[in-house]
Structure formats: C-alpha cells, structure tokens
C-alpha positions as CSV (number, residue, x, y, z in Angstrom):
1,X,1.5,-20.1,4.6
2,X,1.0,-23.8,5.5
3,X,2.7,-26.7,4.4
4,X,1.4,-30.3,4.0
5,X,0.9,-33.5,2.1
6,X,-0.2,-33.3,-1.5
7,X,-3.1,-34.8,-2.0
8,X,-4.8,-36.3,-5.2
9,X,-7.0,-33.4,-5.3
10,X,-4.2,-31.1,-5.6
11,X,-2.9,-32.7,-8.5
12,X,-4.8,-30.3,-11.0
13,X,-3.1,-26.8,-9.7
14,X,0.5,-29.4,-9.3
15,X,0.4,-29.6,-12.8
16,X,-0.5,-26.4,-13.9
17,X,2.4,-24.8,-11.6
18,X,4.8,-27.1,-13.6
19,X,3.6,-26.5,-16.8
20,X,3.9,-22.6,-16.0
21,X,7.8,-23.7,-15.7
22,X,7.7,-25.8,-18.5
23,X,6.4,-22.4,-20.7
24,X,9.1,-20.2,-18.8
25,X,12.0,-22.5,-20.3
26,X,15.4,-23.1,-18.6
27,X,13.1,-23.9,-15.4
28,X,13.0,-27.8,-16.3
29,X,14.3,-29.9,-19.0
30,X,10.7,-30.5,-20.4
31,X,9.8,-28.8,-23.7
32,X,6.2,-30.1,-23.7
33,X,3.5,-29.8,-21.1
34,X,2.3,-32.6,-18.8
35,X,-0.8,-34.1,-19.1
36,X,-2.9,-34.8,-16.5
37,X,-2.9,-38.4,-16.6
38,X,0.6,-38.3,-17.2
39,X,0.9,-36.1,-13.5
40,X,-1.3,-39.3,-11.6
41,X,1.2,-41.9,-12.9
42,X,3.5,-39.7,-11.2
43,X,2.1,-38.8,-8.2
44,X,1.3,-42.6,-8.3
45,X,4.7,-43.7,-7.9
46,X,5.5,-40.6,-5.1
47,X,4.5,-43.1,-2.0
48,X,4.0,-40.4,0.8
49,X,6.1,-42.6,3.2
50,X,8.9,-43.1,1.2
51,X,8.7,-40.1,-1.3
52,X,6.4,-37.7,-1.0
53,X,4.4,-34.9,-2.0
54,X,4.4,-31.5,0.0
55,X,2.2,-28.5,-1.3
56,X,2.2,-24.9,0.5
57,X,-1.2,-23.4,0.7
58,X,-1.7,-19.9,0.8
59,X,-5.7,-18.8,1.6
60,X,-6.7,-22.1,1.1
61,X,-5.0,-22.6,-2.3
62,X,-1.7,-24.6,-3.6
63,X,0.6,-21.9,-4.2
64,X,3.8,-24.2,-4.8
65,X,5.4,-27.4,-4.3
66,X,8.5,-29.8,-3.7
67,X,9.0,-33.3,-3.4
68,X,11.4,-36.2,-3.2
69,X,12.4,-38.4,-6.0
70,X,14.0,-42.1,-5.8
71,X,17.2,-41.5,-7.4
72,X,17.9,-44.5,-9.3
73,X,14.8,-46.4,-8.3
74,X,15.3,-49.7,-6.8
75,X,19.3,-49.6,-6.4
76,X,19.7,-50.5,-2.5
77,X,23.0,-48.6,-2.2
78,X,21.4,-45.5,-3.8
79,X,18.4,-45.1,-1.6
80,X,19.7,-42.3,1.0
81,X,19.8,-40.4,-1.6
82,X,17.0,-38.5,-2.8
83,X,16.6,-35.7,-5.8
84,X,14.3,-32.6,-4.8
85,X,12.0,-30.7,-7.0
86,X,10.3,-27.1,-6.4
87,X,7.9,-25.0,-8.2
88,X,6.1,-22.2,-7.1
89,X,3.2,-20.3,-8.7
90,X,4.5,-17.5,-11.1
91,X,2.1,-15.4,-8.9
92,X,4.0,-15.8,-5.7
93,X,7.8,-15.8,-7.0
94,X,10.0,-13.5,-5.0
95,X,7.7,-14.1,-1.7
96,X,10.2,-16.5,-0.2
97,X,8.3,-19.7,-0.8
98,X,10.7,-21.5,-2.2
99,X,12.9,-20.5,0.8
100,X,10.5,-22.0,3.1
101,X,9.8,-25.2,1.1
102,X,13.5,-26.1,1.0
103,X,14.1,-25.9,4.3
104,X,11.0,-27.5,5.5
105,X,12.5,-30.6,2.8
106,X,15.6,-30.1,4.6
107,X,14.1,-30.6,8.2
108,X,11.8,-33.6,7.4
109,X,14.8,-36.1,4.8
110,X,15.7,-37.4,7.9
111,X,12.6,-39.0,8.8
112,X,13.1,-40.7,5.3
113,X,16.1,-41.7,6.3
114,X,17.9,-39.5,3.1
115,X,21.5,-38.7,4.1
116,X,21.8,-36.3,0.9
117,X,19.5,-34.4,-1.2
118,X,20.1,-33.2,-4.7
119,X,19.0,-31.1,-7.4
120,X,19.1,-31.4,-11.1
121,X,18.8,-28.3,-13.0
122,X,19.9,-26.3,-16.3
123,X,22.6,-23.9,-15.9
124,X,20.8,-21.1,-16.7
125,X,18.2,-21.1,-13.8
126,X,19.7,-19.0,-12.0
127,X,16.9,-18.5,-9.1
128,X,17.3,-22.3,-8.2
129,X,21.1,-21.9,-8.1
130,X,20.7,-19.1,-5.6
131,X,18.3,-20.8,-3.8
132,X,19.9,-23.9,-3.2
133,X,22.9,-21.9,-3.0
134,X,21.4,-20.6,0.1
135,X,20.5,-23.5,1.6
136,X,24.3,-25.2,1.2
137,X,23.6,-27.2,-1.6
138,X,26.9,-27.5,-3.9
139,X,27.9,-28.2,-7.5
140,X,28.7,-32.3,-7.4
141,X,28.1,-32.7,-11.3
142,X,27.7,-31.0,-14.5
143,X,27.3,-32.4,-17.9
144,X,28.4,-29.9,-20.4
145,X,26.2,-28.2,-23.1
146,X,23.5,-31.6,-23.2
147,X,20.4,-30.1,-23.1
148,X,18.8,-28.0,-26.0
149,X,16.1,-25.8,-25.5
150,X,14.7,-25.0,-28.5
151,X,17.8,-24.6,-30.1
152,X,20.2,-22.9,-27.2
153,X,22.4,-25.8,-25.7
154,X,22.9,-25.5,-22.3
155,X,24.3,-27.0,-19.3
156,X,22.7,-29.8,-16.8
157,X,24.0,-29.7,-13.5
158,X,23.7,-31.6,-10.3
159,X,23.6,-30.0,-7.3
160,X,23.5,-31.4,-3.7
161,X,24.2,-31.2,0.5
162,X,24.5,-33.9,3.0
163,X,21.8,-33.7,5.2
C-alpha cells in the first residue's frame, strides 16, 4: 500500500467510501449521502499545503483516506490545531489501513506546523475509539446524548494527542 496526495480525480471513489460510512451509521454524524458536487466544494477548501488530502492506493486503486480539517477556520489562536478524518473501503476494514493512515497523519502534522490533532466522533464507533486509542489519542470532550441517529441519541466525543 502507498500513500499520497488526493487528487481531483480521486474524488469520485472519496465520496463513495464516505457514503459507505454514512449508510453504516454511527460511523459519522451524516444521515444523508454527499453529493458529488457537494465533495468538490470540499475538497476545494482542503488546500494541500495547509490541509490536505491523503488517499492510500492499493493496486492502483483508493482504498481509504484521511485528512486534516481547520478547526475553527480563520481563528489565529486555533490554527495548530487540526481535526483528522479517516475512512477506509468496507472492503479492506480489518487490514490495518487505518493503522497506517493515522500514523502516516501523525508523522507529517508537523510539517503543518499542527501541535495537536483531534477527532470528532459518536460514541458508539467503537473501531475509531480503538484506533485512535492506539495511536494516544485521548477523551478531551464529550457532549452528552446530542446526536440522534434515526432515533437512538448518542454521544459526540472529542478525542485528541499533542503531537
């Protein structure tokens, strides 16, 4: 497996691995699929030298992903600090991709200058809380029993590490 910078191209097979999460449930706070167009506005606003984009390829194909967010976009103080997302193909959970694409975020927030990396998550996905378990990410915030999926109310927590 390789790892490198998304590309527009990729965007497609981005966006279907994120909808596979969104269908799964308890993998993301979205209830409804992301269009397309709605995935370039994003990937739009994902500068690769500030925030980027990293895909792993498997055989030529996107297999998963992670990226960097702006946590609170704009606030100065706040900019060392970015959130991190994953997804990985529902055909290659359990492989230890998700394992390689945290660390590989882990390695490279430096050269972003982030001093701390987060994750925001619902309580119940419990692979991400054992992943970034492994990786030394802690429980920094959780707001009780705020997100419903379709009808279930949950917990959202923040999770993070100093980097």
């Amino acid at each position: 497996m390789k790892i490198r910078l998304a590309a527009s191209s990729d965007l497609p097979i981005i966006n279907d691995i994120y909808n596979q999460a969104v269908r799964k449930r308890y993998c993301t706070a979205d209830l409804d699929e992301i269009t397309l167009e709605q995935r370039i506005k994003w990937f739009e606003g994902h500068h690769p030298d500030q925030y980027p984009i990293f895909v792993a390829i498997e055989n030529e194909k996107v297999i998963g992903w992670i990226c960097f967010s702006a946590y609170r976009a704009g606030r100065r103080a706040l900019q060392s600090a970015a959130e991190v997302s994953y997804y990985i193909d529902e055909e290659h959970l359990q492989k230890g991709i998700g394992s390689q694409l945290m660390q590989f975020a882990i390695n490279e927030a430096p050269k972003y200058q982030f001093k701390s990396l987060f994750a925001i998550l619902l309580a119940a996905n419990l692979a991400s809380l054992k992943l970034l378990a492994k990786f030394g990410f802690e429980r920094w915030g959780l707001m009780p029993h705020v997100a419903d999926i379709d009808g279930e109310i949950c917990d959202h927590l923040y999770y993070g590490r100093k980097i």
